[in-house]
NUDREN-382698 format. One record per residue (C-alpha): residue number from 1; x, y, z. Coordinates in pm, 1 decimal. Layout:
# residues N
REC   k       xx       yy       zz
REC NUM        X        Y        Z
...
# end
This chain:
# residues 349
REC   k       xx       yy       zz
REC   1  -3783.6  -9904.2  -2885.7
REC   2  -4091.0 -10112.0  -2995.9
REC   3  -4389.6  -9874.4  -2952.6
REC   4  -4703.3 -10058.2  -2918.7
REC   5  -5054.4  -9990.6  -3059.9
REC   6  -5374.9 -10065.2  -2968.4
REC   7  -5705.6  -9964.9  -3109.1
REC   8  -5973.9  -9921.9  -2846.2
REC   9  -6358.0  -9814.5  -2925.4
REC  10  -6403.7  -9469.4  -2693.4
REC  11  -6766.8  -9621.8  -2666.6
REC  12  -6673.5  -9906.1  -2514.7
REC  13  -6323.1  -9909.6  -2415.1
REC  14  -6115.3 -10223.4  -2298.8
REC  15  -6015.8 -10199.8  -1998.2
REC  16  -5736.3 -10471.1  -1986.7
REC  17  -5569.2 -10281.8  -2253.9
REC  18  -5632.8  -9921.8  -2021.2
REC  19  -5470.3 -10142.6  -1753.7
REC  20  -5220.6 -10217.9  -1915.4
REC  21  -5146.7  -9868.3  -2039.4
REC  22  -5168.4  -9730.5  -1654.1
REC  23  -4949.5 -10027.4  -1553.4
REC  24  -4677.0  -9857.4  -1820.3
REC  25  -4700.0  -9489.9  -1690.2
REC  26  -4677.3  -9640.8  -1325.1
REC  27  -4338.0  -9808.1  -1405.9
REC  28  -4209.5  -9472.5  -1586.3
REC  29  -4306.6  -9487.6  -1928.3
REC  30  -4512.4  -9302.2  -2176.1
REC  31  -4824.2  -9360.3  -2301.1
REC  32  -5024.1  -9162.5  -2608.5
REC  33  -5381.5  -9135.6  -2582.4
REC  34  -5648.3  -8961.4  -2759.2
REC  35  -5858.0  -8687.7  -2502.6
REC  36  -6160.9  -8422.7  -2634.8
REC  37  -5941.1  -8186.3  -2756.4
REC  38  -5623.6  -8365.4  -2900.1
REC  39  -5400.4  -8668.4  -2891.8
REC  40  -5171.5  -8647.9  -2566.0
REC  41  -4850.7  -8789.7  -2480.7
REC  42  -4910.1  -8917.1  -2095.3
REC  43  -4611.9  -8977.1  -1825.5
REC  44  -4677.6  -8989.3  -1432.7
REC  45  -4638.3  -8613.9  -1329.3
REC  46  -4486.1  -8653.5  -1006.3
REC  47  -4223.1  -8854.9  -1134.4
REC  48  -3903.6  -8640.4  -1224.4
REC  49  -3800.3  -8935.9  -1475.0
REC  50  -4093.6  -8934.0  -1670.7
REC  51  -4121.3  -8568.1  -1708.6
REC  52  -3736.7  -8576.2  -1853.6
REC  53  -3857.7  -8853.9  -2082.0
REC  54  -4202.3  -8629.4  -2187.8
REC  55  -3947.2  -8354.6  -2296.7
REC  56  -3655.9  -8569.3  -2472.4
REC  57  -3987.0  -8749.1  -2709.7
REC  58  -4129.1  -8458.0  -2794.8
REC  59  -3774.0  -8253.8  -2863.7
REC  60  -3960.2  -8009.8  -2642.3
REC  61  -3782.4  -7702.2  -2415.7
REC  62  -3762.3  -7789.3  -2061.9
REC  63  -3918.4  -7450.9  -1954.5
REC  64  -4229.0  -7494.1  -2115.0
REC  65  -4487.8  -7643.2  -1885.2
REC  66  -4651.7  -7975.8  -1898.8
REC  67  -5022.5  -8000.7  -1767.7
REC  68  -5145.5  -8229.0  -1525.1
REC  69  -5410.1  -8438.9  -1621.9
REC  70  -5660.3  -8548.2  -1328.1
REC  71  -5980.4  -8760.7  -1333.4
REC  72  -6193.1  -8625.7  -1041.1
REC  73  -6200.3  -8267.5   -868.4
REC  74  -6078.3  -8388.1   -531.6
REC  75  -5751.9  -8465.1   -736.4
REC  76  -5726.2  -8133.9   -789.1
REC  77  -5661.1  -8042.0   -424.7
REC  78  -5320.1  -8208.8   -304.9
REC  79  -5145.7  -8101.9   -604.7
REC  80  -5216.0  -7690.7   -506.2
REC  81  -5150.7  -7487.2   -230.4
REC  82  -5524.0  -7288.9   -243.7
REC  83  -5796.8  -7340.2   -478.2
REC  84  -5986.1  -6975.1   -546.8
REC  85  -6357.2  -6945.4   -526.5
REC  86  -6412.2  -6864.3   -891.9
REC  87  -6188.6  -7145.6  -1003.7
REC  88  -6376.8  -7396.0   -828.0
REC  89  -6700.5  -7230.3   -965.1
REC  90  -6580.2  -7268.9  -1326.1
REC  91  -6441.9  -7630.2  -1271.6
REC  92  -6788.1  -7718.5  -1173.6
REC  93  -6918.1  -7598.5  -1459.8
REC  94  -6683.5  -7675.2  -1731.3
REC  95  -6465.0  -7984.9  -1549.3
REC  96  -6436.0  -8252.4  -1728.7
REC  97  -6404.9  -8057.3  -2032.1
REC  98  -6154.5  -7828.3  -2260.5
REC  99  -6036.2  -7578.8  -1973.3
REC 100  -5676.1  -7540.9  -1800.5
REC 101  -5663.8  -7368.6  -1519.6
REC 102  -5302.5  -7261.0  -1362.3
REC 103  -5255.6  -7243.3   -936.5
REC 104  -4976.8  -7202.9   -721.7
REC 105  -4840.5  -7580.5   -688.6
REC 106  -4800.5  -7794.4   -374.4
REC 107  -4510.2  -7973.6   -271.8
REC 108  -4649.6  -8277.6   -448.7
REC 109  -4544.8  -8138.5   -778.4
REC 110  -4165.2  -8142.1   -900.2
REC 111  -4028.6  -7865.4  -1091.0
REC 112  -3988.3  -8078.0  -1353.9
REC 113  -4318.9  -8087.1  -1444.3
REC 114  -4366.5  -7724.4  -1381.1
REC 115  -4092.9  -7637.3  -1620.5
REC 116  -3925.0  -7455.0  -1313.8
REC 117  -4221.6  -7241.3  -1253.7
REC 118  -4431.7  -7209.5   -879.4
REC 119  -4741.1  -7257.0  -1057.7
REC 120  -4923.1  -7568.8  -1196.1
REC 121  -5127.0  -7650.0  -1493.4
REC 122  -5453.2  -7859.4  -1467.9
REC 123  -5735.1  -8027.7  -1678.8
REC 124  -6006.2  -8263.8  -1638.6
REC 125  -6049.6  -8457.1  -1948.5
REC 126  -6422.8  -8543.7  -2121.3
REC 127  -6302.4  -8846.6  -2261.3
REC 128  -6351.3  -9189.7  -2180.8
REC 129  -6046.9  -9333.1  -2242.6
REC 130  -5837.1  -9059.2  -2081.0
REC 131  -6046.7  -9082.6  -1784.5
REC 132  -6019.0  -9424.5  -1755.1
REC 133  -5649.4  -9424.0  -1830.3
REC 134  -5594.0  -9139.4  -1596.0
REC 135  -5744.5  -9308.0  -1288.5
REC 136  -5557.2  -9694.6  -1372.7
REC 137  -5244.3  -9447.1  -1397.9
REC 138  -5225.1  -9327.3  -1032.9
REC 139  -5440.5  -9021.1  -1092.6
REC 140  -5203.8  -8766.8  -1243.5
REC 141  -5085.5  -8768.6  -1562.9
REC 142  -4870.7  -8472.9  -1714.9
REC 143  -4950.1  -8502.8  -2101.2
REC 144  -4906.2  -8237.5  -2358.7
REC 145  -4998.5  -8300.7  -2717.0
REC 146  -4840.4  -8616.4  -2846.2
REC 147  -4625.1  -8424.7  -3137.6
REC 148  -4313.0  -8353.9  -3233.8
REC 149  -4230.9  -8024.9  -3027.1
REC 150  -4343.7  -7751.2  -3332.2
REC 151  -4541.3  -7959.7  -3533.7
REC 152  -4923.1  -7963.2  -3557.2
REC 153  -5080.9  -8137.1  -3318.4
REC 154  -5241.9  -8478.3  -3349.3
REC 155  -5573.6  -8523.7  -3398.6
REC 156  -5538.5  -8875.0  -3480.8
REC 157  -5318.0  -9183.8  -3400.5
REC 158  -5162.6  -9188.9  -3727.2
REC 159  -5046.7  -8848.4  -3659.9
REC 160  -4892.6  -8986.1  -3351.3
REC 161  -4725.4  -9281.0  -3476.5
REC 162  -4574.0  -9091.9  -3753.5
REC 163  -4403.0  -8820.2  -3527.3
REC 164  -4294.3  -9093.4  -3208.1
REC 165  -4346.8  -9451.1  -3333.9
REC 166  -4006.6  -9591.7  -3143.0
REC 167  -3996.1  -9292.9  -2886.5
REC 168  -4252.0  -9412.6  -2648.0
REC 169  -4390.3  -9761.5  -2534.8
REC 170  -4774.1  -9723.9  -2639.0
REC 171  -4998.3  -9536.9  -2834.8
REC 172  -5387.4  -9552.9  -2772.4
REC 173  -5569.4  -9573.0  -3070.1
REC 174  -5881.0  -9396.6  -2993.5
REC 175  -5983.6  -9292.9  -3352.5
REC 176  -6070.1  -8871.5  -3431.3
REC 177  -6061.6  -8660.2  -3153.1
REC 178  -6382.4  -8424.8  -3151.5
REC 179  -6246.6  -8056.9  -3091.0
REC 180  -5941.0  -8045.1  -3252.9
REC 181  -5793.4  -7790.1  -3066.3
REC 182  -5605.7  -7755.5  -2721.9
REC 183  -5757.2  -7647.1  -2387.0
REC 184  -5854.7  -7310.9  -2327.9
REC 185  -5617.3  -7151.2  -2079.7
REC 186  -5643.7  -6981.0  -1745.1
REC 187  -5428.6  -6834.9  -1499.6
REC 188  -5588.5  -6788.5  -1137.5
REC 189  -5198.8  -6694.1  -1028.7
REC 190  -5330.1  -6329.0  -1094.7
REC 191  -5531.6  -6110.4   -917.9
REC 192  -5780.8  -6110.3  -1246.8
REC 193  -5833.6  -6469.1  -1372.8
REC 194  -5611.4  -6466.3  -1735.2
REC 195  -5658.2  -6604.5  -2047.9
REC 196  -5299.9  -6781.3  -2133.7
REC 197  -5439.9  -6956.0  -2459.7
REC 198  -5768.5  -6960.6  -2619.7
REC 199  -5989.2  -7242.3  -2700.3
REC 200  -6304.3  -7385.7  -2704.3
REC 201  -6442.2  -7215.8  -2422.1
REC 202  -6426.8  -6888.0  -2531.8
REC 203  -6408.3  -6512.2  -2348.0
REC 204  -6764.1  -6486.4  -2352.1
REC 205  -6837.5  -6813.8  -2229.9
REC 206  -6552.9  -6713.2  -1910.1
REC 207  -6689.9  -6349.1  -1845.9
REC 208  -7058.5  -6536.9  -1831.5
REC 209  -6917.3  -6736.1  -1542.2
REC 210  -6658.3  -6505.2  -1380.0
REC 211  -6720.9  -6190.2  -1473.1
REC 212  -6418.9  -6016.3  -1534.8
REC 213  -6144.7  -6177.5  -1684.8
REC 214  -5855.4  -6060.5  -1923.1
REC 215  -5651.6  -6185.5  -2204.4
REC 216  -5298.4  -6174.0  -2137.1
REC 217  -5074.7  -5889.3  -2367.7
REC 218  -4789.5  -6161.1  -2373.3
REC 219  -5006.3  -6415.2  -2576.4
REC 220  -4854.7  -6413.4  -2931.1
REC 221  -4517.6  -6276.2  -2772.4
REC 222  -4296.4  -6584.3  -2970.5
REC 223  -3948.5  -6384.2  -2873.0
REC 224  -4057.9  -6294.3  -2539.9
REC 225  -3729.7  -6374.6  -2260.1
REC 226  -3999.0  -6460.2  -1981.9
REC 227  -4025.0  -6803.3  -1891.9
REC 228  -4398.4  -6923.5  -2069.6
REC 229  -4616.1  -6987.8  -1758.8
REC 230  -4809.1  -7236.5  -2021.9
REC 231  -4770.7  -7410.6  -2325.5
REC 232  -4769.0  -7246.1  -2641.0
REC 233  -4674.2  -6896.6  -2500.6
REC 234  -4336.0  -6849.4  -2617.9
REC 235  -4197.3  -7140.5  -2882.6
REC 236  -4310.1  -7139.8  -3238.1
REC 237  -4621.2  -7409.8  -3232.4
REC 238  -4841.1  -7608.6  -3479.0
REC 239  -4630.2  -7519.8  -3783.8
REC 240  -4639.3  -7711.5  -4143.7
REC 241  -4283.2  -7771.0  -4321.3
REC 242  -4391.3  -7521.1  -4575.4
REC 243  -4429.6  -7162.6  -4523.6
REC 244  -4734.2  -7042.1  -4377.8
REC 245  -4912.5  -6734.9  -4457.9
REC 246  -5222.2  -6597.4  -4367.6
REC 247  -5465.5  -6391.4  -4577.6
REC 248  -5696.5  -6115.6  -4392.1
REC 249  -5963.4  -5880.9  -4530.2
REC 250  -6273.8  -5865.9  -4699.5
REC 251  -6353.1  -6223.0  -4849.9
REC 252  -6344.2  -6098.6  -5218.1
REC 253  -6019.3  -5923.8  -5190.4
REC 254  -5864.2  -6229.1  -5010.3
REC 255  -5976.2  -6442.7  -5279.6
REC 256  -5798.4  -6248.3  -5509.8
REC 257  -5492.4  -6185.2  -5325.7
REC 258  -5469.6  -6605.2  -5248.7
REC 259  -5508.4  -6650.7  -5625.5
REC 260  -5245.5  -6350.5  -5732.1
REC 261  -4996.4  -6526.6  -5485.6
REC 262  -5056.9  -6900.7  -5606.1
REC 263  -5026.9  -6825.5  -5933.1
REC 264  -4646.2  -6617.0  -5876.8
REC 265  -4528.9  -6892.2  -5693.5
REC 266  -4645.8  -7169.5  -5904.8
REC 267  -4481.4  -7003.3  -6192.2
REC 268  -4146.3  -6962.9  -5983.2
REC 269  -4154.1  -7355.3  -5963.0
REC 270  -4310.7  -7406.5  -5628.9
REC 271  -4538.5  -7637.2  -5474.3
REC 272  -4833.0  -7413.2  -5351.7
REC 273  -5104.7  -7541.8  -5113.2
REC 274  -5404.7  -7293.1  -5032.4
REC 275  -5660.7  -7380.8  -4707.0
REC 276  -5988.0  -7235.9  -4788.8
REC 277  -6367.4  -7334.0  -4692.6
REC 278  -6606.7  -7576.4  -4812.6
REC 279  -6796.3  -7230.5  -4970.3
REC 280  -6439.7  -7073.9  -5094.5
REC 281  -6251.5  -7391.5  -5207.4
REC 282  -6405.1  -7372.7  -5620.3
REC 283  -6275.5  -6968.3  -5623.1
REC 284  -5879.1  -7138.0  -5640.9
REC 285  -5821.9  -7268.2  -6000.2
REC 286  -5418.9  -7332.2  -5911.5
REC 287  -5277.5  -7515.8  -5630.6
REC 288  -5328.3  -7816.0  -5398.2
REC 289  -5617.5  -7635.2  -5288.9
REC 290  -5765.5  -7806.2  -4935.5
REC 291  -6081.8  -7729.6  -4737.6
REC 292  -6063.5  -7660.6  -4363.0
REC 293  -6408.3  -7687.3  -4298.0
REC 294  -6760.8  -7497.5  -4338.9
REC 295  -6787.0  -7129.4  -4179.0
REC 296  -7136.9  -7223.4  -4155.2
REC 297  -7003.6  -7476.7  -3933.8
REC 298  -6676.6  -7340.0  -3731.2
REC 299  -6675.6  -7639.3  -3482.0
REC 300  -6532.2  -7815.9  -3835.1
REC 301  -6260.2  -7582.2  -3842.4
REC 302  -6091.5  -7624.3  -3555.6
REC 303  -6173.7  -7997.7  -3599.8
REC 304  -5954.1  -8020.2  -3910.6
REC 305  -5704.0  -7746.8  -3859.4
REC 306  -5408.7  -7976.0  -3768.7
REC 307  -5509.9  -8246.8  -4013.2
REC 308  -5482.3  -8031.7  -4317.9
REC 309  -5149.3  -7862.6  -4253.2
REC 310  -5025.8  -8181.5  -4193.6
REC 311  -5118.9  -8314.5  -4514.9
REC 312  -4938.3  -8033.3  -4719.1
REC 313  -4668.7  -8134.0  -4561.8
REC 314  -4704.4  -8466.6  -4765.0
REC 315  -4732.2  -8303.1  -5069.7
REC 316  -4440.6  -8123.2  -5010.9
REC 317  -4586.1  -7777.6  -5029.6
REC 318  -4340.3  -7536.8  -5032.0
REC 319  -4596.1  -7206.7  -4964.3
REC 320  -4899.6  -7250.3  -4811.3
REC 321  -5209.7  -6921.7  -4774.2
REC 322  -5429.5  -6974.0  -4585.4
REC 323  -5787.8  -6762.4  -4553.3
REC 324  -5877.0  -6620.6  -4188.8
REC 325  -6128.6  -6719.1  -3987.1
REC 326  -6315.4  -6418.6  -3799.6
REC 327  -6601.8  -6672.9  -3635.0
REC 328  -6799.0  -6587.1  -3343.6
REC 329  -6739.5  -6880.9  -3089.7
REC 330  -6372.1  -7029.9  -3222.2
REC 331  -6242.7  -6760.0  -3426.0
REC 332  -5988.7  -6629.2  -3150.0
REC 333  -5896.5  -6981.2  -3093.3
REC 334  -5849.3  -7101.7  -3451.7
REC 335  -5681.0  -6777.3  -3536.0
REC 336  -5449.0  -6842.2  -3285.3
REC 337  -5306.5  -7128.3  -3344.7
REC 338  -5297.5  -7012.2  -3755.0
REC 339  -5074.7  -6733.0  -3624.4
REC 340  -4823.2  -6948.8  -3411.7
REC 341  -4828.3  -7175.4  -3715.1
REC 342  -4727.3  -6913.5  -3965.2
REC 343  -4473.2  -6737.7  -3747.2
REC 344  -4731.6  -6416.0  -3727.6
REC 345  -4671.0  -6397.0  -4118.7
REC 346  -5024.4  -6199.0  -4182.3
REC 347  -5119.0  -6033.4  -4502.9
REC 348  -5393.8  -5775.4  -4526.4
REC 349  -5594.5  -5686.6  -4836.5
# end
């Protein structure tokens, strides 16, 4: 297949090449296009066809959930069978934005998209093009992150092209996304509204709004038998060729510990990569040593997460360590996705 790319400004998009993206997920196909939080991989979600396609790209399990992607609230109401009071309170307040909520689904949604489940998962996108896209599309768009199922996520079209150039029809080249990290998560299914993944909108930010709410035990379950009721529950996620290992304790100590490891494996023979900060990175005299970002600054970090592990995959690093990130609004988030990228591999000084 011949995947074709277009480059559109998010500031001032063109909207015969949107319509002619829409036009392309009406007829069945797929479309990649950058949203607020990462590059996603767009199909119409009440066609069966398109879900089946979504999957096969991607390489992705057929029980792991797609999200629907809407461009207005009212959209939200024909694809669920009740809409709770606090969910409509937070959608006002954080739709369009980084937030998933999950609902019992309507009729109007196939199991396919569901990945067999009762429940559906929704977001509003805050990004021009996706809204745009979204609304020439039909209105619902199932789109998870535009990646080879396991991989890190895109944050950019060239991260897009390189894992499903000739899988798709189109990829929308919207330049950087801004957050860098999926959706935040929540499941009004329960009694008590759940945190299923953790993002940009933190537990603070939720309890502010809702009052209670709880993070679900499952979370970092990777071997759990349960069918995931959303993405990233269950399947290894976000991970770099190499092997992944994460670094936690005092900053000194872990340091030292990064620099003890490096230097074993680089006299073993191995390529060793090491993600630090912008105020750690001149502490590693070995290695292809990369910064993630500023702590001063955490919005970075989640901003270039993806990007760097994807680049020590170009070098070929065999062992990456990585430093943790204990920060006060995207620390659970970013820490998160670190874990599901090193398999839970976690070593504590």
């Amino acid at each position: 297949m011949n995947t074709k790319i277009v480059k559109i400004d998010p500031g001032n998009p063109r909207m015969d090449c949107i319509r002619e993206a829409g036009r392309v997920i009406k007829e069945g196909g797929l479309v990649a296009f950058p949203t607020e939080t990462v590059y996603g991989l767009g199909g119409n979600a009440l066609d069966v066809e398109a879900s089946h396609r979504i999957y096969a790209a991607k390489g992705r399990p057929s029980d792991n959930p797609l999200i629907v992607h809407i461009a207005d609230l009212e959209s939200l109401f024909p694809l669920v069978t009740e809409v709770p009071p606090k969910a409509e309170r937070l959608a006002k307040k954080c739709w369009p934005g980084p937030l998933t909520m999950i609902f019992h689904k309507s009729d109007m949604v196939p199991y396919e998209t569901t990945g067999g489940l009762d429940s559906v998962a929704v977001r509003m996108p805050d990004h021009p093009i996706a809204r745009a896209l979204i609304r020439e599309s039909g209105g619902y768009v199932a789109a998870p992150s535009a990646n080879t199922s396991g991989r890190p996520s895109p944050t950019l079209a060239e991260h897009v092209i390189e894992d499903l150039n000739g899988k798709i029809e189109m990829i929308v080249d919207g330049g950087s996304v801004g957050i860098g990290l999926e959706s935040t998560i929540v499941d009004f299914t329960e009694e008590v509204p759940t945190i299923l993944r953790p993002g940009y909108i933190n537990e603070k930010m939720l309890r502010d709004i809702l009052g209670e709410v709880r993070m679900d035990k499952g979370l970092i379950a990777s071997d759990s038998s349960v069918r995931p009721k959303a993405p990233g529950m269950k399947y290894r996620h976000y991970a770099p060729k190499g092997a992944l290992m994460i670094v936690e304790g005092q900053q000194e100590k872990v340091t030292d510990k990064i620099r003890k490891l490096a230097r074993e494996k680089i006299a073993a023979g191995y390529t060793v990569g090491i993600i630090g900060t912008d105020e750690s990175v001149g502490e590693y005299p070995q290695g292809i040593v990369k910064s993630i970002g500023a702590r001063s600054e955490e919005e970075s970090i989640g901003r270039h997460l993806y990007s760097v592990l994807r680049e020590f995959d170009e070098c070929d690093a065999a062992y990456i360590f990585s430093e943790s990130f204990d920060t006060p609004r995207m620390g659970q988030a970013i820490m998160n996705r670190l874990l599901k990228a090193a398999g839970h591999q976690v070593i504590k000084v």
